[in-house]
Structure formats: C-alpha cells, structure tokens
N, CA, C and O atoms as CSV, one atom per row, in Angstrom:
chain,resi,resn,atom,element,x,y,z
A,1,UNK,N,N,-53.292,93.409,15.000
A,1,UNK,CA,C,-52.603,92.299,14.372
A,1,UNK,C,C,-53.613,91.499,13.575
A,1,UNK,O,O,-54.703,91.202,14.065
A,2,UNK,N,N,-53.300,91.189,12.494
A,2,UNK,CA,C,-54.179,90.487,11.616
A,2,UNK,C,C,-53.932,89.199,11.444
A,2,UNK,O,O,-52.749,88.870,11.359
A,3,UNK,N,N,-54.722,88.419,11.376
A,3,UNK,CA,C,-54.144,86.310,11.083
A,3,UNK,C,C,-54.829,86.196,9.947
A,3,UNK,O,O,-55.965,86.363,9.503
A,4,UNK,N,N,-53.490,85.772,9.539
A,4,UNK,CA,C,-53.652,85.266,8.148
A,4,UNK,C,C,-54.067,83.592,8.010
A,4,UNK,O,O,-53.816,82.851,8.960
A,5,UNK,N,N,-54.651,83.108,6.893
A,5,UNK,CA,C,-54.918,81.383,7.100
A,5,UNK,C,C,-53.937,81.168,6.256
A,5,UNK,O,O,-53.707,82.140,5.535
A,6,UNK,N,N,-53.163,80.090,6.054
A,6,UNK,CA,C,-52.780,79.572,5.052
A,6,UNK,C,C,-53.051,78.356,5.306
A,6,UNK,O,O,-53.441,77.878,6.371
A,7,UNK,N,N,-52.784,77.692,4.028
A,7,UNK,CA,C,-53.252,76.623,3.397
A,7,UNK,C,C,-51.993,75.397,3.828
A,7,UNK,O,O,-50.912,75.773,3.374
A,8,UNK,N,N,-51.912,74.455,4.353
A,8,UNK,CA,C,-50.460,73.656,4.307
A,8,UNK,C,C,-50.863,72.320,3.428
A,8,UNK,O,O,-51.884,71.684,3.693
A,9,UNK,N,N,-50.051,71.986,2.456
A,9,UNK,CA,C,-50.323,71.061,1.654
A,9,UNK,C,C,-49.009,69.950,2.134
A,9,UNK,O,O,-48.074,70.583,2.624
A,10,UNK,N,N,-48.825,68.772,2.095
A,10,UNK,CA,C,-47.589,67.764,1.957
A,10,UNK,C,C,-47.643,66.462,0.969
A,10,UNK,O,O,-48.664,65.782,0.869
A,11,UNK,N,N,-46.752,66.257,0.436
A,11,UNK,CA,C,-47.321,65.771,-1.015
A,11,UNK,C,C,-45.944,63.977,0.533
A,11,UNK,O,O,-44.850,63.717,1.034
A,12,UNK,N,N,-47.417,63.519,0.367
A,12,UNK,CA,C,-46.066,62.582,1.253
A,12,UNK,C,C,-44.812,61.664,0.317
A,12,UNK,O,O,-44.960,61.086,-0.760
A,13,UNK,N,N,-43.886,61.754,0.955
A,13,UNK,CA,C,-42.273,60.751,0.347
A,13,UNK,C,C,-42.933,59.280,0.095
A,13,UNK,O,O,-43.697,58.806,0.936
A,14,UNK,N,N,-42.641,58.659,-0.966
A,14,UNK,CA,C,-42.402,57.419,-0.941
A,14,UNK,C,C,-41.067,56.289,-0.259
A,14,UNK,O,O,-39.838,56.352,-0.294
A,15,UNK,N,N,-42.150,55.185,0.399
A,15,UNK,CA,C,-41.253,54.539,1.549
A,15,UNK,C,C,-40.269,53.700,0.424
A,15,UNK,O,O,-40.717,52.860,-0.356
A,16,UNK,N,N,-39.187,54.009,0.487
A,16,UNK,CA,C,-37.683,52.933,-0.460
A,16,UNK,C,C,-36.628,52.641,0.609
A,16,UNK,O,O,-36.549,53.425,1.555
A,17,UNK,N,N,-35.823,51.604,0.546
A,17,UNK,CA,C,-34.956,50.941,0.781
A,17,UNK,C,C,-35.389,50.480,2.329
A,17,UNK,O,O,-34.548,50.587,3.221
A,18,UNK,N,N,-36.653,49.992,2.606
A,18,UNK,CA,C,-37.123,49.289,3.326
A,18,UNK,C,C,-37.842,47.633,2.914
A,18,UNK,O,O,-38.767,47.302,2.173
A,19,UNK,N,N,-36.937,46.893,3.763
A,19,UNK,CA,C,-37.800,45.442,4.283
A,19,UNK,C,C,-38.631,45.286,5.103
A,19,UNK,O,O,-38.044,45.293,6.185
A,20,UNK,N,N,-39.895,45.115,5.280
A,20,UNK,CA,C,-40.725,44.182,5.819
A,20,UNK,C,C,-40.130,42.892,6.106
A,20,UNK,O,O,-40.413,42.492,7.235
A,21,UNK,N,N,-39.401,42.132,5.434
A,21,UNK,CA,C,-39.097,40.565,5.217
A,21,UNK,C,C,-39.329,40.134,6.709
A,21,UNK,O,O,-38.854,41.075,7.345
A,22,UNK,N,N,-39.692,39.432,7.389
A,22,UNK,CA,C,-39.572,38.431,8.375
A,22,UNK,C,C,-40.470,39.000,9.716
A,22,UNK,O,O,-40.336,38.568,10.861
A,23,UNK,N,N,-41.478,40.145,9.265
A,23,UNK,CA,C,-42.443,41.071,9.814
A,23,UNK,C,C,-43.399,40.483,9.989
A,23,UNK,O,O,-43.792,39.713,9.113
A,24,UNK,N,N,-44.148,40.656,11.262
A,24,UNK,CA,C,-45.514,40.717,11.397
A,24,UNK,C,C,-46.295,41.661,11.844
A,24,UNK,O,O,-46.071,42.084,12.978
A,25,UNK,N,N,-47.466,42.254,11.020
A,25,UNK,CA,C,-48.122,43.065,11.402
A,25,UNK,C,C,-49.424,43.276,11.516
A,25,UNK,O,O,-49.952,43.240,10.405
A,26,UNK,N,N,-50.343,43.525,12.574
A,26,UNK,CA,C,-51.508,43.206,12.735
A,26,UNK,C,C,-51.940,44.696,12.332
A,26,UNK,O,O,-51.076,45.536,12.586
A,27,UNK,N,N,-53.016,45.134,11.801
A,27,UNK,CA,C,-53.793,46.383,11.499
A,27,UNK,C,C,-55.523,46.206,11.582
A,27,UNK,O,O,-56.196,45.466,10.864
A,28,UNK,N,N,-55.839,46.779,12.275
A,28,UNK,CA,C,-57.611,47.180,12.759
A,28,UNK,C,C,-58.307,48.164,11.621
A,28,UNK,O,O,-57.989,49.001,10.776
A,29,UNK,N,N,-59.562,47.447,12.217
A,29,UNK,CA,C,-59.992,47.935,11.093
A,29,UNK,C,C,-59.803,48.683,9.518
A,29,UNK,O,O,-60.210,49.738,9.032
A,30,UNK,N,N,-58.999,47.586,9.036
A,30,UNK,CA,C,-58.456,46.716,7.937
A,30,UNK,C,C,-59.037,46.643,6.354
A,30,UNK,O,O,-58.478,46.659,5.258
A,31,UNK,N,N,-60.810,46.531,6.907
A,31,UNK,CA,C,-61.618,46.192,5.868
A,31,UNK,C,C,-61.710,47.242,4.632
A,31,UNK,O,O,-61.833,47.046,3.423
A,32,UNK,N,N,-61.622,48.236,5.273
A,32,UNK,CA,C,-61.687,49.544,4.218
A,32,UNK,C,C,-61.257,50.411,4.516
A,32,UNK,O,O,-60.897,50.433,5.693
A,33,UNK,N,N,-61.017,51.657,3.680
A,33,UNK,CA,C,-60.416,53.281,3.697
A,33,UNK,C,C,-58.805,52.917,4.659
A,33,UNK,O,O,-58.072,52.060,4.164
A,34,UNK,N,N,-58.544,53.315,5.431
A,34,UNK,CA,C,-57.113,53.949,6.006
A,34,UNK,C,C,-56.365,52.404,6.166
A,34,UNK,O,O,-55.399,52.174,5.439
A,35,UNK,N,N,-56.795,51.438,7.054
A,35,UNK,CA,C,-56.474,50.298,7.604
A,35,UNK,C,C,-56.479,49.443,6.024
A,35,UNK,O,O,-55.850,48.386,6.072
A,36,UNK,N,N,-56.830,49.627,5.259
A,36,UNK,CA,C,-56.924,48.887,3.697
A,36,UNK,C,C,-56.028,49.521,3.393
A,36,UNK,O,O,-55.045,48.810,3.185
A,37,UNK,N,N,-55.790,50.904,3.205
A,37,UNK,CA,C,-54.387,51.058,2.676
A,37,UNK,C,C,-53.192,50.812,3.003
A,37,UNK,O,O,-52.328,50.489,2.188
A,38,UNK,N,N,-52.970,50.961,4.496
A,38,UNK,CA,C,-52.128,50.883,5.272
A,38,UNK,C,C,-51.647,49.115,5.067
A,38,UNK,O,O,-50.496,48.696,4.939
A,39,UNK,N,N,-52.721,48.435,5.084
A,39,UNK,CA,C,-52.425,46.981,4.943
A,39,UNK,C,C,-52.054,46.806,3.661
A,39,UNK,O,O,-51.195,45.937,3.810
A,40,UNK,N,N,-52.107,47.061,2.312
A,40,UNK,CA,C,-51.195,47.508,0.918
A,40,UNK,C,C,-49.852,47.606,1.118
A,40,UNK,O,O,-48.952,46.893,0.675
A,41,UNK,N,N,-49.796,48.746,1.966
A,41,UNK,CA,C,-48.373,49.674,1.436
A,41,UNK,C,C,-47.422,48.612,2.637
A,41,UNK,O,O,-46.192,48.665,2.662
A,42,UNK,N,N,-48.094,47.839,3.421
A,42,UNK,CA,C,-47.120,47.056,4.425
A,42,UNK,C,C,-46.775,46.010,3.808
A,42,UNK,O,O,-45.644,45.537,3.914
A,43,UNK,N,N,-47.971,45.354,2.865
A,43,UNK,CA,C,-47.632,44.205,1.736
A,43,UNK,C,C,-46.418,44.665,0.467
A,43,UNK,O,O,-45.660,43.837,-0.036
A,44,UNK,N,N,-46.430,45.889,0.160
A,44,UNK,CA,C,-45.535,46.203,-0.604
A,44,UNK,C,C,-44.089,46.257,-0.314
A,44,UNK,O,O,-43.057,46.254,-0.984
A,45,UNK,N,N,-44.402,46.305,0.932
A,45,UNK,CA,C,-42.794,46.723,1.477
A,45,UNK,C,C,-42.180,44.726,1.762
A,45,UNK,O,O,-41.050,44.296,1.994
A,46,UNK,N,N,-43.307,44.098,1.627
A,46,UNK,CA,C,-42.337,42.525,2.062
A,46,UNK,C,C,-42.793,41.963,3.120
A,46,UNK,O,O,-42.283,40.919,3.527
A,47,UNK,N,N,-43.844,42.559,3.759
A,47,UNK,CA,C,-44.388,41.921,5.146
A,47,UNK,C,C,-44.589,40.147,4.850
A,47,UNK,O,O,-45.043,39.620,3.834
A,48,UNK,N,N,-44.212,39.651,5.787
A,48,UNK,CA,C,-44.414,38.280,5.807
A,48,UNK,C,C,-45.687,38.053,6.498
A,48,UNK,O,O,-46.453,37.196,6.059
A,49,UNK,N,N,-45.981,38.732,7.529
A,49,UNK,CA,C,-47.143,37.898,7.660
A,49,UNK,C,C,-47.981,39.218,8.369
A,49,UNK,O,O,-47.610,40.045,9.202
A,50,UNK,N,N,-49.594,38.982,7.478
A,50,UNK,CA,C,-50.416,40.284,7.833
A,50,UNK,C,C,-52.014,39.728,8.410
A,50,UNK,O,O,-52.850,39.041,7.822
A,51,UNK,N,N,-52.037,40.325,9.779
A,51,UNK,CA,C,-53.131,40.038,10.476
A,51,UNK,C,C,-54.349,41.386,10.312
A,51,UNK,O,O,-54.200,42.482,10.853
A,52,UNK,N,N,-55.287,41.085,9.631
A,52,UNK,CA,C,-56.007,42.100,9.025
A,52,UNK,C,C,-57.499,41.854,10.375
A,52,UNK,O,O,-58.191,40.836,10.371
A,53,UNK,N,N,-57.686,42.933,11.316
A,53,UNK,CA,C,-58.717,42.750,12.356
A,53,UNK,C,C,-60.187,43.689,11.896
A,53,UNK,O,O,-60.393,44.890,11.723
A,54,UNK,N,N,-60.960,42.564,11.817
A,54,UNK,CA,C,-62.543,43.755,11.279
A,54,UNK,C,C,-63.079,43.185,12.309
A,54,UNK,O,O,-62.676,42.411,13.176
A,55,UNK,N,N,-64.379,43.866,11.987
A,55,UNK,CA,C,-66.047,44.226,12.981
A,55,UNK,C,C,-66.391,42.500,12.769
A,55,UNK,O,O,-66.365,41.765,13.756
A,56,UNK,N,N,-66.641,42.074,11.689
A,56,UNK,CA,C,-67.416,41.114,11.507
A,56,UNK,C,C,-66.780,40.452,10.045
A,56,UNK,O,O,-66.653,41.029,8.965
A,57,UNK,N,N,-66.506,39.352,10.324
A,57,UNK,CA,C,-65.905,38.417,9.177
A,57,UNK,C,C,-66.485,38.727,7.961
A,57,UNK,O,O,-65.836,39.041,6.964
A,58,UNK,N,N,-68.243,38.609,8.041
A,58,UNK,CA,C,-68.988,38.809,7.173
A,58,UNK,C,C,-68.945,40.294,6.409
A,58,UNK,O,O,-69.435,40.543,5.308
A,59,UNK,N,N,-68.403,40.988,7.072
A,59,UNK,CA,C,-68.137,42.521,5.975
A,59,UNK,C,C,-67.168,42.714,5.583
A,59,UNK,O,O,-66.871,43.888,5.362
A,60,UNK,N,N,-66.261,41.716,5.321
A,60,UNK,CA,C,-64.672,41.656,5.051
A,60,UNK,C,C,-64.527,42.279,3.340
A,60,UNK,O,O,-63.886,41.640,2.505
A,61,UNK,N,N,-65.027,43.229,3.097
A,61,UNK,CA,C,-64.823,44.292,1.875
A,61,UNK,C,C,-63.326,44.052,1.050
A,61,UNK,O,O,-63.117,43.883,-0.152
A,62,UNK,N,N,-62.645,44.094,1.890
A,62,UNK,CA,C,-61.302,44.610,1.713
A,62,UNK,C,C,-60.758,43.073,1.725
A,62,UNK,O,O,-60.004,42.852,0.777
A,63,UNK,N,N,-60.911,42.297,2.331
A,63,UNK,CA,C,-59.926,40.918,2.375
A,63,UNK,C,C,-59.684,40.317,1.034
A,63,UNK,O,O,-58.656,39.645,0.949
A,64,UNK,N,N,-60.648,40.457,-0.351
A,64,UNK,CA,C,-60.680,39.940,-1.142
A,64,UNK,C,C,-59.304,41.085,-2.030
A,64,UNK,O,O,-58.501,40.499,-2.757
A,65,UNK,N,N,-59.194,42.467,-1.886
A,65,UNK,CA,C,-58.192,43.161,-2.355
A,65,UNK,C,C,-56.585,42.405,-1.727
A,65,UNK,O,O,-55.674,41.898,-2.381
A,66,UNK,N,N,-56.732,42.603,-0.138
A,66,UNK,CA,C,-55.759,42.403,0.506
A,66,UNK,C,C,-55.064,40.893,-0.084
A,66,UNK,O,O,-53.881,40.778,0.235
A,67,UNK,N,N,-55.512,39.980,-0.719
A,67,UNK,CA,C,-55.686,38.271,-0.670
A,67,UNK,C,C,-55.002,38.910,-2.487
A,67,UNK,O,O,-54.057,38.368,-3.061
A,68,UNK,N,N,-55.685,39.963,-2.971
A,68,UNK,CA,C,-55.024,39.887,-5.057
A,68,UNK,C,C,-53.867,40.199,-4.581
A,68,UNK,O,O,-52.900,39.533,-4.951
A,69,UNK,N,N,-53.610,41.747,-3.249
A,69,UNK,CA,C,-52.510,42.238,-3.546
A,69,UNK,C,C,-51.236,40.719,-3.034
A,69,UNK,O,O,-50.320,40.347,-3.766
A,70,UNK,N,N,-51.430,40.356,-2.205
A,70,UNK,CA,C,-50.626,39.140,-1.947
A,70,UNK,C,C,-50.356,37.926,-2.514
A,70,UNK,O,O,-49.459,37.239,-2.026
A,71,UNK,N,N,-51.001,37.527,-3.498
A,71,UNK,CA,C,-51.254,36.689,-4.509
A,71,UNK,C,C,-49.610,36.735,-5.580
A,71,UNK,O,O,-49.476,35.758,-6.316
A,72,UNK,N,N,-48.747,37.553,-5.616
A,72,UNK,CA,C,-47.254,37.182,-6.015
A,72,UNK,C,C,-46.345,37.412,-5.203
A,72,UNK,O,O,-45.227,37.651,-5.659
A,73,UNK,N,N,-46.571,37.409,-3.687
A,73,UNK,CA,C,-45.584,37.171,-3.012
A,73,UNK,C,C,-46.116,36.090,-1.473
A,73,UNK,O,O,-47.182,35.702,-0.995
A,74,UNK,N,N,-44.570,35.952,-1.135
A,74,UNK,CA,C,-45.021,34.920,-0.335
A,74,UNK,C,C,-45.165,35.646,1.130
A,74,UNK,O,O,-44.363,36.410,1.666
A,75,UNK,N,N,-46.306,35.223,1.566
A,75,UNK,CA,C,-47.012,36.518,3.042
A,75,UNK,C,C,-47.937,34.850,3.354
A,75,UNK,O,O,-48.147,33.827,2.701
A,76,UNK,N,N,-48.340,35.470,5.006
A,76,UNK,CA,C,-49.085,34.801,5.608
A,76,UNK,C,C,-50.134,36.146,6.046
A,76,UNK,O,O,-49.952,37.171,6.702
A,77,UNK,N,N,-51.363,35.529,5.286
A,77,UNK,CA,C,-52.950,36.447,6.162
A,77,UNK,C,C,-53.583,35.341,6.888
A,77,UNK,O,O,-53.571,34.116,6.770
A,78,UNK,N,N,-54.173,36.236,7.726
A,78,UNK,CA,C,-55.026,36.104,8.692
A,78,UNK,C,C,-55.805,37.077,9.108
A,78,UNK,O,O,-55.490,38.120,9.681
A,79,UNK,N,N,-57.256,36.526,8.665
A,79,UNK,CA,C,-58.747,37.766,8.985
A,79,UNK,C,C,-59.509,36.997,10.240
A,79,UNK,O,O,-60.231,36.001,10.300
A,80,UNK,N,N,-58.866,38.189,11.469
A,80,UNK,CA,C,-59.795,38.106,12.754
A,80,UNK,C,C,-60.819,38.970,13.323
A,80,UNK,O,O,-60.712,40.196,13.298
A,81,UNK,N,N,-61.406,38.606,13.627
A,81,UNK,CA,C,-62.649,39.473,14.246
A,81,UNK,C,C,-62.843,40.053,15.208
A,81,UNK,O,O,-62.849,39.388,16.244
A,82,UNK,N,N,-63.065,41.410,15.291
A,82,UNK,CA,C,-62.459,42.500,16.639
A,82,UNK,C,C,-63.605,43.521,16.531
A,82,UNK,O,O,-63.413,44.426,15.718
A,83,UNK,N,N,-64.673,43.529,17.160
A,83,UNK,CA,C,-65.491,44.944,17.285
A,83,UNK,C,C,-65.371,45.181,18.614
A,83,UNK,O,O,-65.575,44.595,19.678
A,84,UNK,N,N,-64.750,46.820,17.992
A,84,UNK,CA,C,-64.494,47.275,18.766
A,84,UNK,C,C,-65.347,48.149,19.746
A,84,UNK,O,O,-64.966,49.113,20.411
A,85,UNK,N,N,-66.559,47.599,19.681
A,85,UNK,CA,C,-67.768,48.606,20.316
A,85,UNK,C,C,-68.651,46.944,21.273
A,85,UNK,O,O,-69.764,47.027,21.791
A,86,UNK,N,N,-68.013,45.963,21.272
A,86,UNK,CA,C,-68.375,44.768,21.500
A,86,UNK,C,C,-67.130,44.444,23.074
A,86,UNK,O,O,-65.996,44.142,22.701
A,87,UNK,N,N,-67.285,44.490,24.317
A,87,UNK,CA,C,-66.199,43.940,25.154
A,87,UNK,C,C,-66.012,42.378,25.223
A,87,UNK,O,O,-65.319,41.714,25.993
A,88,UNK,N,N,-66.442,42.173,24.685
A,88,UNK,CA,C,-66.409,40.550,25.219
A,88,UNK,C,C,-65.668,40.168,23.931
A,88,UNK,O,O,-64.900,39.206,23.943
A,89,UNK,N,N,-65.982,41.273,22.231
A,89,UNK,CA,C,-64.851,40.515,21.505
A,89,UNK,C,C,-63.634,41.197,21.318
A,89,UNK,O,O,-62.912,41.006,20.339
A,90,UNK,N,N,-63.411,41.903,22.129
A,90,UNK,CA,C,-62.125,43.285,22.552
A,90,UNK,C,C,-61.558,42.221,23.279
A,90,UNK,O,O,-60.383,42.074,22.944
A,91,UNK,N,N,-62.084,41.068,24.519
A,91,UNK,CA,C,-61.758,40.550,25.275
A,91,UNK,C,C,-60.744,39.233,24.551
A,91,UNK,O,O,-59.562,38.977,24.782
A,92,UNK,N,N,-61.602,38.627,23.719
A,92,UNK,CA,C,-61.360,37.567,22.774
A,92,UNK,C,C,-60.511,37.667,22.238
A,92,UNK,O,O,-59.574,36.874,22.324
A,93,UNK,N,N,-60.535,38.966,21.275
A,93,UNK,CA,C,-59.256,39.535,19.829
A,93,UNK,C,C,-57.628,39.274,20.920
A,93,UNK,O,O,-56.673,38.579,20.573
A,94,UNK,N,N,-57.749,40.092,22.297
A,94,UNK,CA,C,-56.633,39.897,22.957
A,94,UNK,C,C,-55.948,38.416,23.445
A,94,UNK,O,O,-54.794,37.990,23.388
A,95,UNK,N,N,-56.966,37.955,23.852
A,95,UNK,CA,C,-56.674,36.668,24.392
A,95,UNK,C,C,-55.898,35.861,22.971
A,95,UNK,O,O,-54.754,35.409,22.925
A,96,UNK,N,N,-56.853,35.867,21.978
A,96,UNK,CA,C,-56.211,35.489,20.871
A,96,UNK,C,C,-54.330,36.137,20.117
A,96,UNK,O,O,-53.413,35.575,19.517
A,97,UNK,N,N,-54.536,37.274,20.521
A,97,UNK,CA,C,-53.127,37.830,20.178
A,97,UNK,C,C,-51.899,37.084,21.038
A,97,UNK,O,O,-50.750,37.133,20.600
A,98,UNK,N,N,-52.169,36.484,22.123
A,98,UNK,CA,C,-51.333,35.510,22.552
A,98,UNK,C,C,-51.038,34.598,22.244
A,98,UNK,O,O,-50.134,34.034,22.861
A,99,UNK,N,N,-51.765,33.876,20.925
A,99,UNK,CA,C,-51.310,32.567,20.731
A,99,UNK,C,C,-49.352,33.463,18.732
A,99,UNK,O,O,-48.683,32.782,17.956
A,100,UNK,N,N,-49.395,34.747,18.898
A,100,UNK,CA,C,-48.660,35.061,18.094
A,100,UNK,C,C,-47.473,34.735,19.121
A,100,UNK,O,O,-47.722,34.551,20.312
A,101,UNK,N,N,-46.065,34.666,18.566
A,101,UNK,CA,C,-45.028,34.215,18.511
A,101,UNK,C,C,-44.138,35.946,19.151
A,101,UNK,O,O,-43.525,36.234,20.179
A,102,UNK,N,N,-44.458,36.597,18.090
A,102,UNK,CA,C,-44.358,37.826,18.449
A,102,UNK,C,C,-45.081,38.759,17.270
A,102,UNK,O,O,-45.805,38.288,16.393
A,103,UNK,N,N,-44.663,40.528,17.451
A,103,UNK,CA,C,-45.517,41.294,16.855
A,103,UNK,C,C,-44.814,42.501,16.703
A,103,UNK,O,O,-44.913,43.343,17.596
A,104,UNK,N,N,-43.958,42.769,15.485
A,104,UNK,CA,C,-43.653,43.861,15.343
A,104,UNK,C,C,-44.403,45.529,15.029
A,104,UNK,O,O,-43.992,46.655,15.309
A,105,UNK,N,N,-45.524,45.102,14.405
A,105,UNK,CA,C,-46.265,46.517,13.865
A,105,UNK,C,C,-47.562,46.317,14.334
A,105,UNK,O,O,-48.227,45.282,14.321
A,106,UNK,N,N,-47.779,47.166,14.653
A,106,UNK,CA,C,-49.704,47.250,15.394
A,106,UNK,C,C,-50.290,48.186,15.238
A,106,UNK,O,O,-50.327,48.983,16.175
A,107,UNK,N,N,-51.196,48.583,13.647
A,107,UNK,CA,C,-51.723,49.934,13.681
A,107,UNK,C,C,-53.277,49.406,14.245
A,107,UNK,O,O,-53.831,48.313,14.135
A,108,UNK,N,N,-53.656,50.523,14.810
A,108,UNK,CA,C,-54.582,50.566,15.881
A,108,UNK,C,C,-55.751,51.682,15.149
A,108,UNK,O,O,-55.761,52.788,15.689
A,109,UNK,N,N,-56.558,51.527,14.182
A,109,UNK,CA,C,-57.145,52.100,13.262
A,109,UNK,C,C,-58.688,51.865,13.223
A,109,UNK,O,O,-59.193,50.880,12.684
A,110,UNK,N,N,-59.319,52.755,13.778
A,110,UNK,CA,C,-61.138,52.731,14.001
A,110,UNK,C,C,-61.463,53.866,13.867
A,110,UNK,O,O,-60.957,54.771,14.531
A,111,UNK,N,N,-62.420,54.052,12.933
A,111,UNK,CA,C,-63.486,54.892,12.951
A,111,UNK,C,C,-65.084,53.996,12.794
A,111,UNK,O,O,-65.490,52.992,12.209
A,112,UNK,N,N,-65.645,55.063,13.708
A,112,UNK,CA,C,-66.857,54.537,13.731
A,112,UNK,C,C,-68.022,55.854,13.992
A,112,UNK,O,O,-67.716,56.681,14.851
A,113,UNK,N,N,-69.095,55.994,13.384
A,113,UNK,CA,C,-69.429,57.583,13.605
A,113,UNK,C,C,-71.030,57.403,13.588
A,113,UNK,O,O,-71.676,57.227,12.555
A,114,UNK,N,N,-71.475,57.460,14.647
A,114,UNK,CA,C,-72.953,56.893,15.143
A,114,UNK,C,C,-73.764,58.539,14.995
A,114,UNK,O,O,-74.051,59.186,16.002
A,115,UNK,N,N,-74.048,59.030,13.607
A,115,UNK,CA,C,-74.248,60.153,13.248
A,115,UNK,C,C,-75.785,60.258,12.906
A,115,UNK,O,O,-76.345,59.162,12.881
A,116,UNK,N,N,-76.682,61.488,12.606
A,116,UNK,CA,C,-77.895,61.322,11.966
A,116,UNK,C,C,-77.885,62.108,11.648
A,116,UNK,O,O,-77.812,63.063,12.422
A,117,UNK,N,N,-77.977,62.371,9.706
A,117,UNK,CA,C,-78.127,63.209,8.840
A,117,UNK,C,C,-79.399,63.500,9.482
A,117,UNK,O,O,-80.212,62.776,10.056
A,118,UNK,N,N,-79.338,65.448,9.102
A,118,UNK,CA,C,-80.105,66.150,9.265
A,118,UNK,C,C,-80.576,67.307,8.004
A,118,UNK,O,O,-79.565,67.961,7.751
A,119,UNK,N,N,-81.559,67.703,7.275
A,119,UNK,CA,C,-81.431,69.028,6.482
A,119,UNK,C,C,-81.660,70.227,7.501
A,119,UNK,O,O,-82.487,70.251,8.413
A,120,UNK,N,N,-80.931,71.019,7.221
A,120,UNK,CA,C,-81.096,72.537,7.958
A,120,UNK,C,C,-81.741,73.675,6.737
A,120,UNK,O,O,-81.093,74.171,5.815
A,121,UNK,N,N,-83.025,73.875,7.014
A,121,UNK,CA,C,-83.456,74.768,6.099
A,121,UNK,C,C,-83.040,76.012,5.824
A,121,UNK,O,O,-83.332,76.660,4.819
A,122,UNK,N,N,-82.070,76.488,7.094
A,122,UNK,CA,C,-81.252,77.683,7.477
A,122,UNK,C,C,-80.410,77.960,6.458
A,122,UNK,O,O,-80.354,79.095,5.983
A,123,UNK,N,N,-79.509,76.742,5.920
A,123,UNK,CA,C,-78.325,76.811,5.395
A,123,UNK,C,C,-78.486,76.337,3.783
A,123,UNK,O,O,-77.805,76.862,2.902
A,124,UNK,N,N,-79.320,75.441,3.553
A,124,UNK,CA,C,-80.344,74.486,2.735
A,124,UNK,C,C,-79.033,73.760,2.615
A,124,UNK,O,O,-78.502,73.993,1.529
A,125,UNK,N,N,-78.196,72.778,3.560
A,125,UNK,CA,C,-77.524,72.437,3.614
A,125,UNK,C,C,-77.692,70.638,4.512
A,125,UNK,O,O,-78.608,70.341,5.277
A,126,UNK,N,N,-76.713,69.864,4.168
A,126,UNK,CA,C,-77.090,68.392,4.899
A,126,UNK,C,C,-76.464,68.753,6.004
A,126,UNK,O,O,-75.508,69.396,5.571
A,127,UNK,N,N,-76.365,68.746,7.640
A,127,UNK,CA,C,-75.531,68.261,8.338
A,127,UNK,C,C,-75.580,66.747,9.442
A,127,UNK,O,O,-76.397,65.843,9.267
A,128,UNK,N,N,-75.073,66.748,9.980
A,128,UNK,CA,C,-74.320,65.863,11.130
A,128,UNK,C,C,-74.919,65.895,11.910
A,128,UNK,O,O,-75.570,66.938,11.847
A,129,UNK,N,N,-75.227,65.195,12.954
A,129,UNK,CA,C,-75.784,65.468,14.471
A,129,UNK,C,C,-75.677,64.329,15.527
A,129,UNK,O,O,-76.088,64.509,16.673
C-alpha cells in the first residue's frame, strides 16, 4: 500500500450577518501576530468593549493599531498586563477580571518560544534548539 501526501488548502469564509454590539471580549496576547488580528476582526464585527492582555504595557506594538482601528466606532479598550510566564501577574490579571460585569469572548492566545538558533554545517542550514 502506498501513502500518498496531499496538500489541504482552506481559503477561510468571511464572518457576515454578525453583531458584536453589546460584547465584551478579552484576547491575550493581543500585542501582535494572531491575538492582533483576532482583536481587528472582533472590532469589525461591532464589539463594544475590547480588553487587549500583553506581557508588558511597555511593548504594546499593537495597541496603537488596535486604538486607529477603533477610532470610527464607538468601543471601549482596555490594555492590561498579563505575563504569562510571571505567577504572581497570572495571579493579578485574574483577580482583576473580577472587577468585569461580565465576559462574553475569551481568546486565550500565547506563544512564547525560548529557542537558540543554531548553524548545522551538516545541512548548511539555520535550526532551532
């Protein structure tokens, strides 16, 4: 028996005839790549109010995008501080999620990759380690 690979491609649907309106949604690691987009496409849809959670206030990359894209509609942000490699502010971020009212959407979004480029003369290639 032979295995074949194939390739699977999905070209994803665009989200229509959805409200956000009267939503709140908190999203992690926020600042950039997945959690930056994700915090977009939730502003597009009407979110009222978006809790954007990073490492450190001070690397807030993304808050200044998140703040244009919201800038013609009416939304409530809020940039809190959550490292997630930190317990005491894992401890904090929660304690703080109690003072919300309530919380419909919670993407839960971290990468973090404590890696050390290596050259392999084998391959004459960069890797990972």
């Amino acid at each position: 028996a032979s295995l074949r690979l194939q390739l699977l491609t999905v070209k994803p649907v665009t989200v229509q005839g959805v409200s956000l309106a009267g939503k709140t949604a908190l999203v992690t690691g926020s600042n950039t790549g997945v959690g930056l987009e994700t915090s977009r496409q939730l502003l597009e849809l009407g979110l009222s109010k978006l809790i954007i959670a990073v490492r450190s206030e001070e690397e807030v990359d993304g808050e200044g995008e998140v703040i244009r894209w919201s800038e013609s509609i009416d939304v409530s942000i809020g940039v809190w501080e959550l490292d997630q490699s930190d317990y005491d502010s894992i401890v904090a971020f929660a304690e703080r999620t109690k003072s919300l009212s309530w919380l419909d959407i919670v993407v839960l979004n971290i990468g973090i990759v404590n890696a050390t480029r290596v050259f392999n003369p084998k391959t004459d290639q960069e890797e990972m380690t």
